[in-house]
C-alpha positions in Angstrom: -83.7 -168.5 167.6 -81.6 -166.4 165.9 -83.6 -163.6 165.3 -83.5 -161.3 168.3 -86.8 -160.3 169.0 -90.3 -161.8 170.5 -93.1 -160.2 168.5 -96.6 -159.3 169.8 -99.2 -160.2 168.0 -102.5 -158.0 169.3 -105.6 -159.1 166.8 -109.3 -157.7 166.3 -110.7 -161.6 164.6 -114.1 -161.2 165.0 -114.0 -164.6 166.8 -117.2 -165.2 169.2 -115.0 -164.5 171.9 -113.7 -161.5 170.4 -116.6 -160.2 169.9 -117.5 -160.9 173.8 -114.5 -159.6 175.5 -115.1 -156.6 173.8 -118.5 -155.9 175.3 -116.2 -155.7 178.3 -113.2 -154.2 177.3 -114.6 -151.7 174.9 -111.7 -151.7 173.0 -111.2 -152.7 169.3 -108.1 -155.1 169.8 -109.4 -158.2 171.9 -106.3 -160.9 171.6 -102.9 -161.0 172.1 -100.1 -163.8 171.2 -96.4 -163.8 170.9 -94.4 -165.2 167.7 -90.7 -166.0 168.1 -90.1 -165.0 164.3 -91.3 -162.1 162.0 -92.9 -164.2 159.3 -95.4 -165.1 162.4 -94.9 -169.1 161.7 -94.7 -169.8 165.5 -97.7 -167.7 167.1 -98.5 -169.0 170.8 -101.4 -167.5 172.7 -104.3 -169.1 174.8 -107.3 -169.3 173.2 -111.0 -170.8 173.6 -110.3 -173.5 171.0 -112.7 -172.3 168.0 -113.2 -176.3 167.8 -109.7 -176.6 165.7 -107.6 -176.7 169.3 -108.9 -177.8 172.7 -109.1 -174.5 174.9 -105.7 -173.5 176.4 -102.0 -172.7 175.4 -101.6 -173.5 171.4 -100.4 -172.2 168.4 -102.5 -170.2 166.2 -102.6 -169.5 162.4 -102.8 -165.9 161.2 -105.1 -166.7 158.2 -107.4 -167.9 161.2 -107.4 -164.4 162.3 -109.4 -163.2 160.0 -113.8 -163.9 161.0 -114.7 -161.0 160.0 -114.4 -158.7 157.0 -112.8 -155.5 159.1 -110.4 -158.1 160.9 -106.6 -157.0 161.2 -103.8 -157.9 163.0 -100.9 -155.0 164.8 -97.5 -156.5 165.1 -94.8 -155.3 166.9 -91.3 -156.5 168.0 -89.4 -156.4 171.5 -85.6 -156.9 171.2 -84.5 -159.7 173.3 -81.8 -161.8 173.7 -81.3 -165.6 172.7 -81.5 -166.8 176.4 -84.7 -164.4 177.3 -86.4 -166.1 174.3 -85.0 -169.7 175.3 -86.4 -169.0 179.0 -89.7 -168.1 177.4 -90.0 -171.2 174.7 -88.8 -173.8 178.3 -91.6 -172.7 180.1 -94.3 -172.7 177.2 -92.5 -176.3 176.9 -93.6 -176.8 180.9 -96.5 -175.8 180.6 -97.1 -177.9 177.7 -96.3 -180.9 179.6 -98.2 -179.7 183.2 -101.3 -178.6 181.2 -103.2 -175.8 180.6 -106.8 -174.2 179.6 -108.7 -171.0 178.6 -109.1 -169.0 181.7 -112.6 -168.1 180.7 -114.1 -166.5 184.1 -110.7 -165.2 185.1 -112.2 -162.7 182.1 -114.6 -161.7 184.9 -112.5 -162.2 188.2 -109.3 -161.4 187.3 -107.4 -164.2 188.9 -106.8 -168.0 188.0 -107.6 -170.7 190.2 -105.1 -173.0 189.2 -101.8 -173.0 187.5 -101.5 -172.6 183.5 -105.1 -171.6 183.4 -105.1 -168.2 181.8 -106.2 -165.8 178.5 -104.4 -164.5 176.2 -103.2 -161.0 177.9 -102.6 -162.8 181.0 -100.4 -165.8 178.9 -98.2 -162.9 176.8 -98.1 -160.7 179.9 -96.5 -163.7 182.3 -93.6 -164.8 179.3 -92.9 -161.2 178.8 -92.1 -161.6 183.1 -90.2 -164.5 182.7 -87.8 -163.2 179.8 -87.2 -160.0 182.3 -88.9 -157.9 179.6 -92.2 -156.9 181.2 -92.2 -153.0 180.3 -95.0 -151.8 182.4 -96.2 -152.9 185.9 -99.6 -154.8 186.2 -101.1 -157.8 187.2 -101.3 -160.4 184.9 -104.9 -161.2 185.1 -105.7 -158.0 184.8 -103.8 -156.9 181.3 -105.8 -156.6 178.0 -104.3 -156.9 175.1 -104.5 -153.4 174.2 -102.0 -152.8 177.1 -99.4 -153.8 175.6 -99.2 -150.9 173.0 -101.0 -148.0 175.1 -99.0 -148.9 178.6 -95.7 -148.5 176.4 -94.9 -145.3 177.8 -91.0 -145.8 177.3 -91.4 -146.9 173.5 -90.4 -150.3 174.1 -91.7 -151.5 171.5 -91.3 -151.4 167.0 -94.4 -151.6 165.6 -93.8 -153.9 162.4 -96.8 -153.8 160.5 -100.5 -154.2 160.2 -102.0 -157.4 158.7 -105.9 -156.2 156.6 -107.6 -159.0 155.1 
């Protein structure tokens, strides 16, 4: 908690659903997640599962990252304070307890039917709200991950480094 930034982890895996989303996206970078540290030890996102997690909100392992052999991994940093990131771990905490899943056709329709059902954009995208650091205006089921670095039009945020396996 002490160090003073949220970090944004946006990966190209070569996961299954990677590789899907990015018929529709078109984009290289298909997944986002947030880490509380820089040494990535704490990495949140919602994912499909990959049959190691059931689908929804849990944390993530950068070696997983890596399905594919041109697989890699942008990280950047967002200063915060300690309160913005303890707002952020409380509600990960709530939703923890309430429940959550993979948001699989809000892919397609942009919105989720129910609470804590979301993907990964939309996850990173709502915390980024609730810490009162959301840098650009957009709806949450409607952010790719790629957003996050090309809707940065006020340099928010550091990049930190890239990840090749």
């Amino acid at each position: 908690m002490t160090d003073p930034f949220l970090y944004l982890v946006i990966s190209n895996t070569g996961s299954p659903a990677s590789e899907l989303i990015s018929l529709f996206t078109q984009k290289q970078f298909n997944h986002a997640s947030l880490s509380f540290d820089a040494d990535l030890t704490t990495i949140i996102s919602y994912n499909g599962g990959e049959r190691v997690y059931p689908p929804g909100l849990n944390p993530e392992m950068v070696e997983e990252f890596h399905k594919k052999a041109d697989a890699s991994v942008l990280v950047y940093r967002l200063p915060v304070t300690r309160a913005q990131k303890e707002k952020v771990l409380n509600t990960i905490r709530e939703i923890n307890l309430t429940g959550s899943a993979y948001n699989i056709l809000g892919l397609v329709t942009k919105r989720s039917m129910r609470q804590n059902i979301m993907f990964c954009s939309q996850f990173v995208y709502k915390m980024l709200q609730v810490a009162g650091v959301d840098y650009f205006q957009k709806k949450p089921g409607d952010v790719r991950p790629t957003d996050f670095v090309e809707l940065d039009y006020h340099r928010q945020l550091q990049f930190v480094t890239e990840i090749r396996f």
